[in-house]
C-alpha positions in Angstrom: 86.9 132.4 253.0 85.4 131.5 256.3 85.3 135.3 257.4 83.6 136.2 253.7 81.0 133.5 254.3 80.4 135.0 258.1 80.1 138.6 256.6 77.6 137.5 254.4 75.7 135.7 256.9 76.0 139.3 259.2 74.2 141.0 255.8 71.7 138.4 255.0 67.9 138.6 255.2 65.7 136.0 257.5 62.6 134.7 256.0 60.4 131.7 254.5 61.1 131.2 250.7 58.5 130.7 248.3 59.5 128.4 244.9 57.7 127.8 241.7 56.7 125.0 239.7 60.1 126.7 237.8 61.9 126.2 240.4 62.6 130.0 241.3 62.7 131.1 244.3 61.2 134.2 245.9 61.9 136.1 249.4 59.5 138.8 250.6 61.4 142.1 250.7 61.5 143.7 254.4 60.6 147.0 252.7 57.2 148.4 252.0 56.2 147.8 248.3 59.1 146.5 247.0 59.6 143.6 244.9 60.4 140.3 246.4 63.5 138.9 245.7 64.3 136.6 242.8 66.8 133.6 243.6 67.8 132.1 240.6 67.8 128.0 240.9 71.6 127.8 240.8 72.2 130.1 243.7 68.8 127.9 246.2 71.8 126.0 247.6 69.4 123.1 248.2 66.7 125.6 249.4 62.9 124.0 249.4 59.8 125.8 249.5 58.6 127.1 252.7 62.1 126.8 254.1 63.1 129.4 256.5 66.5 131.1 255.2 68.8 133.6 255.3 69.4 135.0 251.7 71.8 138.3 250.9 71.1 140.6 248.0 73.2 140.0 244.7 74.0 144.1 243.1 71.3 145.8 241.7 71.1 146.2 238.2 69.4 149.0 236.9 66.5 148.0 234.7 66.3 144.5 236.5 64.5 142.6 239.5 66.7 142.7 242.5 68.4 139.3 242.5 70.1 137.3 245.7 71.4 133.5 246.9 70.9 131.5 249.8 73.2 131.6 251.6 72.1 129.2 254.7 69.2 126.9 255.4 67.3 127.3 258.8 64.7 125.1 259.4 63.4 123.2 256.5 59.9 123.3 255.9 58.8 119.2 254.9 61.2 116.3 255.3 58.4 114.0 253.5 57.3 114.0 250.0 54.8 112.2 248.1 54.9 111.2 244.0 55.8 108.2 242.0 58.9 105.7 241.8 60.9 105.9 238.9 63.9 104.6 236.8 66.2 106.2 235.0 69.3 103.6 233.8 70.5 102.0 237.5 68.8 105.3 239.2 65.9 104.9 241.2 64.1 108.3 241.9 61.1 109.7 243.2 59.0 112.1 240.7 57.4 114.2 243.6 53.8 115.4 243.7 54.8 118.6 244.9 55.4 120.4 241.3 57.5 123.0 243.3 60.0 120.1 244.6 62.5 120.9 241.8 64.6 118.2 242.3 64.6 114.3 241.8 64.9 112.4 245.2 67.4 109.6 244.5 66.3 106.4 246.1 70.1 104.5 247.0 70.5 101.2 246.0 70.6 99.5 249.4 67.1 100.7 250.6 65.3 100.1 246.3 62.5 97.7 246.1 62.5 97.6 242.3 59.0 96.3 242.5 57.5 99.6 243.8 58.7 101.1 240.4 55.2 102.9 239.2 53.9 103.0 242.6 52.6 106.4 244.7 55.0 106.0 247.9 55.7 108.5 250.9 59.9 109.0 250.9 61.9 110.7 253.7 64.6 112.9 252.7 68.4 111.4 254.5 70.6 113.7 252.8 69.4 116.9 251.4 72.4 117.4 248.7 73.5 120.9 247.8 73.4 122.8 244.7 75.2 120.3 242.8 74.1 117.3 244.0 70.3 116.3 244.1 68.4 114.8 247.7 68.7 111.3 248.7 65.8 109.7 250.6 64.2 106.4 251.3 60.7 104.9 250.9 58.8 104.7 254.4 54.9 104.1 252.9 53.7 102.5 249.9 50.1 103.7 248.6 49.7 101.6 246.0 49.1 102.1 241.8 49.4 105.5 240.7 45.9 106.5 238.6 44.1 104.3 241.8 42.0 105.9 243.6 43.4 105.2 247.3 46.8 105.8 246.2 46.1 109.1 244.8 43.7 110.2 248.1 46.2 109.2 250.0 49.1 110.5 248.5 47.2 114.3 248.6 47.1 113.9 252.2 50.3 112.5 253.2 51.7 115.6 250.8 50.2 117.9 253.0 52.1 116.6 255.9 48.7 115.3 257.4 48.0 111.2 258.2 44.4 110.2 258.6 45.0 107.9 261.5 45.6 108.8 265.3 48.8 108.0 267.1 47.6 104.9 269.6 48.6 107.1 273.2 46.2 110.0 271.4 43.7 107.8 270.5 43.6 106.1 274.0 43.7 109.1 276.1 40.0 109.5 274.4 38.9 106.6 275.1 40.2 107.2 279.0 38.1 111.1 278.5 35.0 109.6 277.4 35.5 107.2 280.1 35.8 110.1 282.8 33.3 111.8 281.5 30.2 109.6 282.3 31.3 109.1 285.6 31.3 112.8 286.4 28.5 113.6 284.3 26.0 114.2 286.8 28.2 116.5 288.6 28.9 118.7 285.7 25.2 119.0 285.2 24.7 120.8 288.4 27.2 123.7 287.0 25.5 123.8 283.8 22.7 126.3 283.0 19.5 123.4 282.3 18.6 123.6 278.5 17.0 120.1 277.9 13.4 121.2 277.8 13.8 124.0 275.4 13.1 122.9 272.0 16.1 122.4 270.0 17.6 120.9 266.4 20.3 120.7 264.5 20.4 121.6 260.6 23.7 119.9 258.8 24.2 118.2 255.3 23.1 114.9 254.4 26.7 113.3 255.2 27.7 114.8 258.2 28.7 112.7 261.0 29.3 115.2 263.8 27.5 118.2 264.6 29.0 121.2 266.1 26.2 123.1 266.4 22.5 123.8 267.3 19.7 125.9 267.2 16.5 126.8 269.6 14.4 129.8 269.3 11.4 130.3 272.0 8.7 133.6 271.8 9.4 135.8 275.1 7.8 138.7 276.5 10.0 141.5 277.8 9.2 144.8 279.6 11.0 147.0 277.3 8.7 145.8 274.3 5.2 146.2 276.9 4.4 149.3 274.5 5.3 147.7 271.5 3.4 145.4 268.6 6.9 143.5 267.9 7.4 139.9 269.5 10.6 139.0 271.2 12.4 136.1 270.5 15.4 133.7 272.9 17.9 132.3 269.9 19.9 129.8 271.2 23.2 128.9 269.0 24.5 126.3 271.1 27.9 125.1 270.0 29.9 121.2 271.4 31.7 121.8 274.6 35.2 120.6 273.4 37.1 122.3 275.6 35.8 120.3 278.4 37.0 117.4 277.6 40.2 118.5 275.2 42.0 120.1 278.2 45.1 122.8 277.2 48.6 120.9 277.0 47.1 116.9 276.6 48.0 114.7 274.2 44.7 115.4 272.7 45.2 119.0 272.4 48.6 118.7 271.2 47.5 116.6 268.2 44.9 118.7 267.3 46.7 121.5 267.7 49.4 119.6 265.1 46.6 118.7 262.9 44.9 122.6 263.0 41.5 121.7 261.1 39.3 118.5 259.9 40.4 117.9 256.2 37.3 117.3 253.6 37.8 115.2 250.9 35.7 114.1 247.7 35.6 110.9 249.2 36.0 110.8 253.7 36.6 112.8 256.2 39.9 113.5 257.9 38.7 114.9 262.3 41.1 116.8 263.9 40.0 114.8 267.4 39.8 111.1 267.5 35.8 109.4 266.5 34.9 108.8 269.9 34.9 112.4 270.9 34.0 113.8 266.9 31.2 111.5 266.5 30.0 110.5 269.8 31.0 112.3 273.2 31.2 115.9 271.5 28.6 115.9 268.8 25.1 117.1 269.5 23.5 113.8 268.4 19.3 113.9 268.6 17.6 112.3 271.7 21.1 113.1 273.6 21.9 115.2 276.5 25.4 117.0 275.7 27.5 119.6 276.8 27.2 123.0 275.2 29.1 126.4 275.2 25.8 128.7 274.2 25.1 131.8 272.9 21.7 133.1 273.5 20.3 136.2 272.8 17.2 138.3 273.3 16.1 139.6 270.0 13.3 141.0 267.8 12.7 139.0 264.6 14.4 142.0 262.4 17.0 140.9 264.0 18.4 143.4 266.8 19.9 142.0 269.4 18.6 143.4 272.7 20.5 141.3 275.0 23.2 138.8 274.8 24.7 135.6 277.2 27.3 133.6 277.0 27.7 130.2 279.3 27.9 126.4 280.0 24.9 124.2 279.4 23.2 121.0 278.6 21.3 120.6 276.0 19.0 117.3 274.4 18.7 117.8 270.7 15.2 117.2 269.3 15.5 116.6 265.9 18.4 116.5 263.3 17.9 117.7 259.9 19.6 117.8 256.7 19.4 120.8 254.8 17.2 119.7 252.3 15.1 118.3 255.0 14.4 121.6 256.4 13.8 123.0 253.2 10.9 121.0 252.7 9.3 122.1 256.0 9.3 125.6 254.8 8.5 125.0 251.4 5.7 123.3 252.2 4.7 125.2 255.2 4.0 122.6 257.6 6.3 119.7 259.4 8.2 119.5 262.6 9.3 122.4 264.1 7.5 124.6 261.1 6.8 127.7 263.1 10.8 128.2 264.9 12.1 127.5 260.9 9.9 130.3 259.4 10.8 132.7 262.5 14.5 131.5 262.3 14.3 132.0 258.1 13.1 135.5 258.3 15.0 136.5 261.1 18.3 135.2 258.9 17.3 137.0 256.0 16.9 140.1 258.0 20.3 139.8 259.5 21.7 139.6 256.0 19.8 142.3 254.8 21.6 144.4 257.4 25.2 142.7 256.8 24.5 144.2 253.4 23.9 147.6 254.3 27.0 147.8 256.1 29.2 146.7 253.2 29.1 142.7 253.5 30.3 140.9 249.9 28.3 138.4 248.4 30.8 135.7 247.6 28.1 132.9 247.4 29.2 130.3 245.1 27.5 126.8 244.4 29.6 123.7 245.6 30.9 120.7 243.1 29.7 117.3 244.3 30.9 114.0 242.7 29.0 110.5 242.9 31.5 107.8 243.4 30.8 104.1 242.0 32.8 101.5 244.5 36.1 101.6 243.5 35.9 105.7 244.4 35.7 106.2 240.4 33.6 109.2 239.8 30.2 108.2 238.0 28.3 111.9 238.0 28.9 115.0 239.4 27.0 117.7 240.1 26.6 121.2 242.3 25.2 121.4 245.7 22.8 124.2 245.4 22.7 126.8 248.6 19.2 126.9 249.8 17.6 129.2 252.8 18.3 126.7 254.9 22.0 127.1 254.5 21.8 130.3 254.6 19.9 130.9 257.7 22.2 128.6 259.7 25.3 130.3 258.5 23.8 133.8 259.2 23.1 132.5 262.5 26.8 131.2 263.3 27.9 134.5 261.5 26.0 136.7 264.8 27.4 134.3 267.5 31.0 134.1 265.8 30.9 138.3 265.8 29.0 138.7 269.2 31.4 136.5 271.1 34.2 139.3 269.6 32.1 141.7 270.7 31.8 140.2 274.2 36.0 139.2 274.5 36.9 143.4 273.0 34.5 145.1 275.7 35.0 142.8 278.3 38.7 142.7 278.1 39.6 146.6 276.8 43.1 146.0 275.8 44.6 145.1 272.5 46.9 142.9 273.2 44.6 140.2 275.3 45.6 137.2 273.4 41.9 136.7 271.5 42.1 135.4 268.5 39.9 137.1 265.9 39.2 136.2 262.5 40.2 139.1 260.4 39.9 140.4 256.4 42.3 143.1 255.3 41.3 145.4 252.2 42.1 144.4 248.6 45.5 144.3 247.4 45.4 147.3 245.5 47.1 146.4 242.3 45.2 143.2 242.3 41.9 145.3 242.5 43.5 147.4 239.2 44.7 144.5 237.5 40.7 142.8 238.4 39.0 146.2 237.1 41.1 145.3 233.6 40.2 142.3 233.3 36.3 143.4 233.7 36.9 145.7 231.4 37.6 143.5 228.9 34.5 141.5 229.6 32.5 144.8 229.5 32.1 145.2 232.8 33.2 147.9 235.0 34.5 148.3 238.7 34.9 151.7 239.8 38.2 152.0 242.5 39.3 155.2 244.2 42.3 157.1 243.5 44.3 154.6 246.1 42.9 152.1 244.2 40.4 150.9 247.1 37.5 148.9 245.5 34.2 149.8 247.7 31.7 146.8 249.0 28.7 148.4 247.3 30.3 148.3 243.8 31.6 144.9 244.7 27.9 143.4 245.1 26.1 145.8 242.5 28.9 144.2 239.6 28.0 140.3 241.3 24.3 141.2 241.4 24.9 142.3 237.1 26.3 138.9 236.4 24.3 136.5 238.2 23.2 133.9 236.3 25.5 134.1 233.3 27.9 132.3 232.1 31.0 134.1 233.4 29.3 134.0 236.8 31.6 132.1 238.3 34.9 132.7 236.1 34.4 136.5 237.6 33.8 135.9 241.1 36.8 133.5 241.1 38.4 136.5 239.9 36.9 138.3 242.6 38.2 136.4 245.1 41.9 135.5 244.1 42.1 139.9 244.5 40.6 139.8 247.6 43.0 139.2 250.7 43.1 136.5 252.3 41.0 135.8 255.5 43.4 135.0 258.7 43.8 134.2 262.2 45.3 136.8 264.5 45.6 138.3 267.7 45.7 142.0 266.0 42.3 143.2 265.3 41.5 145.1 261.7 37.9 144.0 261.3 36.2 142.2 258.7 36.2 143.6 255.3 34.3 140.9 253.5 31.7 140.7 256.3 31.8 144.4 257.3 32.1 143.1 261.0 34.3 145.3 263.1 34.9 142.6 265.4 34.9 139.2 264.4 36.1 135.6 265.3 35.3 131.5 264.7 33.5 130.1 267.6 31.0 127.6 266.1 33.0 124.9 264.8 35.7 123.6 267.6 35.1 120.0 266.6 36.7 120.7 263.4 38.7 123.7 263.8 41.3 124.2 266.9 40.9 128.0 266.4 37.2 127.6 267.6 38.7 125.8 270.6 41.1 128.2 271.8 38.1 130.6 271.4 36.0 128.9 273.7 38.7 128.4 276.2 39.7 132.4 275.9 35.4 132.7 276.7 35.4 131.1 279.6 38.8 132.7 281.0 37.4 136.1 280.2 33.8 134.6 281.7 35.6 134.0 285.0 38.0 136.8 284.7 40.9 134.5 284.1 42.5 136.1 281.3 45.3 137.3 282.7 46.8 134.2 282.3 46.6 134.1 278.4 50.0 133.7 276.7 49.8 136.6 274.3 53.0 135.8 272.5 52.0 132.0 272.1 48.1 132.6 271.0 50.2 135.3 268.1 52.7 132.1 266.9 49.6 129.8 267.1 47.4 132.4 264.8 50.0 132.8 262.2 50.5 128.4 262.1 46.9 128.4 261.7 46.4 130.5 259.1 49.1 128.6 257.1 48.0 124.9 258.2 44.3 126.3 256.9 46.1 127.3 253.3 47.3 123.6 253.7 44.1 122.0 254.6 42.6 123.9 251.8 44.9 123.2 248.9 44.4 119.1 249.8 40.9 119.8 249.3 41.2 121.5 246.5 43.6 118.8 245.2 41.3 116.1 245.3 38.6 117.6 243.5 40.7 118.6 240.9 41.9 114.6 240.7 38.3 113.7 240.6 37.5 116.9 237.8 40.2 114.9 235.8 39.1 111.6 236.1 35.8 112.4 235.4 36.8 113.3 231.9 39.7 110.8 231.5 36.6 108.0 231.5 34.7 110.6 228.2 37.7 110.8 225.7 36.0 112.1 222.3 32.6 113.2 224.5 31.7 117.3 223.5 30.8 119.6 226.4 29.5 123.2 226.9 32.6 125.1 228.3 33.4 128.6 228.9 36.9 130.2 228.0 38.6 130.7 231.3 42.3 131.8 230.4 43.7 133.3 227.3 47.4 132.7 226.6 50.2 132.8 223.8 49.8 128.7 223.4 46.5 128.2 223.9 43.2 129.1 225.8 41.9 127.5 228.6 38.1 126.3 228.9 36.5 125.0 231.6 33.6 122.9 231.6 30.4 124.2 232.4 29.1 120.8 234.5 31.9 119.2 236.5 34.3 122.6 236.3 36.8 120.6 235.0 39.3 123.3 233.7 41.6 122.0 230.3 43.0 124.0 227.3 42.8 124.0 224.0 46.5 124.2 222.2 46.9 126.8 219.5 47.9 124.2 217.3 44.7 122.4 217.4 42.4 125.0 216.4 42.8 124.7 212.8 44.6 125.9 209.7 44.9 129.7 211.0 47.9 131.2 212.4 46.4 132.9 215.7 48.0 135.7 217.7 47.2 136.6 221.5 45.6 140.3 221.7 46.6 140.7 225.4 44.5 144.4 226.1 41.4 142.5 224.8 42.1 138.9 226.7 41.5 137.7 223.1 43.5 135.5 220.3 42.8 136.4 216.2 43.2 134.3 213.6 45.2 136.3 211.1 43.6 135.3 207.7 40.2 134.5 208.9 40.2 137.2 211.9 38.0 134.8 214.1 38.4 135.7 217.5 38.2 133.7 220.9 37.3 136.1 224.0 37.6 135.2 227.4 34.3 134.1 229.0 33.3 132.9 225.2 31.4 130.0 225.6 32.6 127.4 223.4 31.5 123.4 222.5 34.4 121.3 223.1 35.5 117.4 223.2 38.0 115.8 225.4 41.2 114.8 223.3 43.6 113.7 226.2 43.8 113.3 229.7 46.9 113.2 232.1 45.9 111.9 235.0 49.5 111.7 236.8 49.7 115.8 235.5 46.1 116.4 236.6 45.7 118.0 232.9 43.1 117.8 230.0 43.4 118.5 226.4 40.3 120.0 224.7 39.8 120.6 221.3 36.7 122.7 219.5 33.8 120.6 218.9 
């Protein structure tokens, strides 16, 4: 038996299994285009999502997915999970958060409190069980009241295997940086190229509390241009120095490493480097000299960049903005720092207007906001409009993120230097047929190529069609979910949502370590250092990135839905404009035109008709009355239920 299990071992596959809220499992085949394969819950062996495993292949069947079993556990994934106490007879268990934990976590007798029954606690897996038997753990944080706001916030984050406070060494070693660095200051000012005259602001949102970037623009004159009518401009993108005071293998460095990216939540912020540095030492506060890494370039106001150079300076902010702050200047044509906006504007718009040309896609979407009474109860939402403002800074970080590539490829000329870009791969192709469908039965129409390749152009020309309609935003979400996904890597394939051959994030290392081991890869390749880049560990580092940012993402995402569903749990029997999202065989899903607060409407509860899905139309019909529901239908509807614990709402038609 012993040999039979080896064999099988010898035969088995290596890779990171993927469960559903089913609790099926799925293995990525290591052949091109084949289906993954399907492990049926009996056969996880105790298996978890994200695990790493070794599965083997059951038979094929002809007619029938490709089936196999676990047949050994790795490396598990998450020894932590989130949820609420229960009690089942004498069984205490934990009901997990995670919807694609399967299993109960029994909570032993010995280590119960009976009085945290009903209450959002952190547990800690001690025995994992097997495929009979279900986890055992014990409770290590209690959150509080489940349906309470600081329970719930707390219990998204902890879920994502992220803690919102810094370990006391980490958090001292700041303190002992900033300390450091104010005794050395003037010293390091002497390296620096001297930027404190030049006229310079920052442009953030109203709530931001650090600031990773600024902006200075100057009119020069320039030989080449002696013949010319066009004026030459010096744009400075100056970004926070991190990287000299988060040195490579610290304690600092190690935890943001561990922690990847700044979290953003309805409510708070979660930095990826302690306050002191985040808010104070690092950020480019106004009236304050600070260390930069800059990008400055020469460059006419259509935005060609004549000239281009990369270095370490000091900078004194001027004047901080908000967005909207800015906006008024150049709506009204007058106010601080006027004149550079307008240039700065035009120039952005410019730079767009060429992004465009090459093939860009216009993935704009408005933000949801929520107002929060004191208790972190949601008392109006709304959406943050994007104004010029927001775009010109963005197009701005957008030429210094894809000229610093453009620097690292030339100057280096090898492949595999360690650089980490940030790269887009095509569509999915069957996503992109199964998308051109779907449009179809909206009556709209994507033309793809006979690989199935969707082009840029047709991309924008269907968003430019739709914009401003109702399914506006139910078909770029669409969009999107075909489009690959955006990643971290040391392999460059270019850009394909920006249409940038060469691309990477340098603008934001006070909330994103990929930024930081940018800026340190800069300098190296500024001093000719590079050599001593780790290309195997930068590769393992891009690939942990690009999954900690899926994490980071989904506890966003988690905590505005929580907030989309208590917003409604507090308007039981209120009627809303909503917009049919999702068509299925029980019900259709509407989601709600204001907060985007996505519910469904069960068959049942549409009246005295017997309806039927039409799946080729995305449609149900009533078979007496022949009424039919479309997707993208809008529809008046009035909140029935709310399950807060389930994050779901029951509409009915209003």
């Amino acid at each position: 038996m012993k040999e039979n299990r080896q064999k099988k071992q010898q035969q088995a596959i290596k890779g990171t299994i993927r469960i559903n809220s089913r609790g099926i499992g799925y293995l990525a085949s290591e052949k091109v285009n084949e289906e993954d394969i399907e492990i049926d819950p009996y056969f996880l062996k105790g298996a978890m999502d994200k695990d790493i495993v070794l599965v083997v292949r059951h038979p094929a069947r002809k007619d029938s997915r490709q089936k196999g079993e676990v047949v050994k556990i790795l490396e598990r994934a998450k020894d932590q999970f989130t949820g609420v106490l229960e009690k089942s007879g004498n069984i205490l268990f934990l009901n997990a958060d995670d919807r694609r934990m399967y299993r109960d976590i029994i909570i032993p007798d010995k280590s119960a409190d009976k009085n945290l029954i009903g209450k959002k606690v952190l547990v800690k897996i001690t025995n994992w069980g097997d495929q009979k038997k279900n986890p055992e753990g014990k409770v290590i944080k209690v959150f509080g009241k489940k349906g309470e706001h600081e329970a719930e916030i707390q219990s998204i984050i902890f879920n994502k295997g992220f803690d919102s406070s810094f370990p006391q060494p980490v958090e001292k070693e700041a303190e002992r940086i900033a300390q450091e660095a104010k005794q050395k200051r003037d010293l390091e000012i002497s390296k620096r190229k001297d930027l404190r005259q030049v006229p310079t602001f920052t442009v953030d949102p109203a709530d931001a509390k650090d600031f990773d970037d600024a902006i200075s623009i100057r009119k020069i004159s320039d030989k080449r241009l002696a013949n010319s009518d066009k004026q030459l401009y010096e744009v400075g993108i100056h970004i926070a120095d991190v990287s000299y005071y988060v040195r490579e293998g610290g304690l600092l460095d190690k935890e943001a490493q561990k922690r990847g990216f700044s979290i953003y939540l309805v409510d708070r912020t979660i930095p990826m480097l302690p306050e002191v540095l985040s808010n104070d030492l690092c950020s480019l506060n106004p009236k304050e000299e600070k260390f930069a890494f800059s990008a400055i370039f020469k460059m006419t106001k259509e935005g060609k960049v004549l000239e281009s150079w990369f270095g370490k300076t000091v900078i004194s902010s001027d004047k901080r903005f908000t967005y909207e702050e800015a906006q008024m200047v150049l709506n009204e044509k007058k106010g601080t720092f006027f004149q550079e906006l307008e240039i700065l504007n035009t120039l952005a718009k410019n730079l767009k207007k060429e992004r465009f040309k090459k093939g860009a896609i216009d993935f704009d979407t408005d933000e949801i906001r929520f107002e929060l009474d004191k208790a972190g109860r949601p008392i109006r939402v709304f959406r943050k409009e994007r104004q010029d403002t927001n775009k010109m800074i963005e197009e701005l970080m957008l030429l210094a993120n894809r000229k610093v590539a453009e620097f690292v490829q030339h100057r280096t000329k090898t492949k595999k230097n360690g650089f980490i870009f940030r790269i887009h791969d095509l569509p999915n192709k069957e996503k992109i047929k199964s998308l051109s469908i779907f449009l179809r039965a909206l009556g709209y129409s994507l033309p793809f190529n006979e690989q199935n390749v969707v082009s840029s152009k047709d991309l924008n020309a269907l968003f430019a069609k739709i914009e401003g309609r109702a399914e506006e935003s139910l078909i770029k979400t669409a969009a999107v979910r075909a489009m690959a996904k955006a990643v971290y890597s040391v392999k460059n394939i270019g850009h394909f949502g920006l249409a940038f051959q060469y691309y990477t994030h340098f603008t934001s290392p006070i909330r994103r370590y990929p930024d930081l081991l940018v800026h340190r890869f800069l300098e190296k390749c500024l001093t000719n250092k590079t050599s001593a880049i780790d290309f195997e560990k930068h590769r393992k580092l891009a690939e942990d990135l690009s999954e900690k940012e899926i994490q980071v993402t989904e506890a966003e995402r988690e905590s505005i839905k929580f907030k989309q569903v208590e917003y409604m749990s507090s308007r039981i029997g209120q009627v809303f404009d909503g917009i049919i999202s999702g068509i299925t065989d029980w019900g259709i899903y509407v989601e709600e035109t204001k907060a985007r607060a996505e519910g469904m409407i069960k068959l049942r509860d549409l009246g005295d008709d017997y309806y039927q899905l039409d799946e080729k139309q995305y449609s149900i019909v009533g078979q007496k009355t022949k009424k039919k529901f479309r997707l993208s239908d809008k529809v008046k509807i009035r909140v029935k239920r709310v399950d807060l614990d389930n994050r779901q709402i029951d509409y009915e038609l209003a």
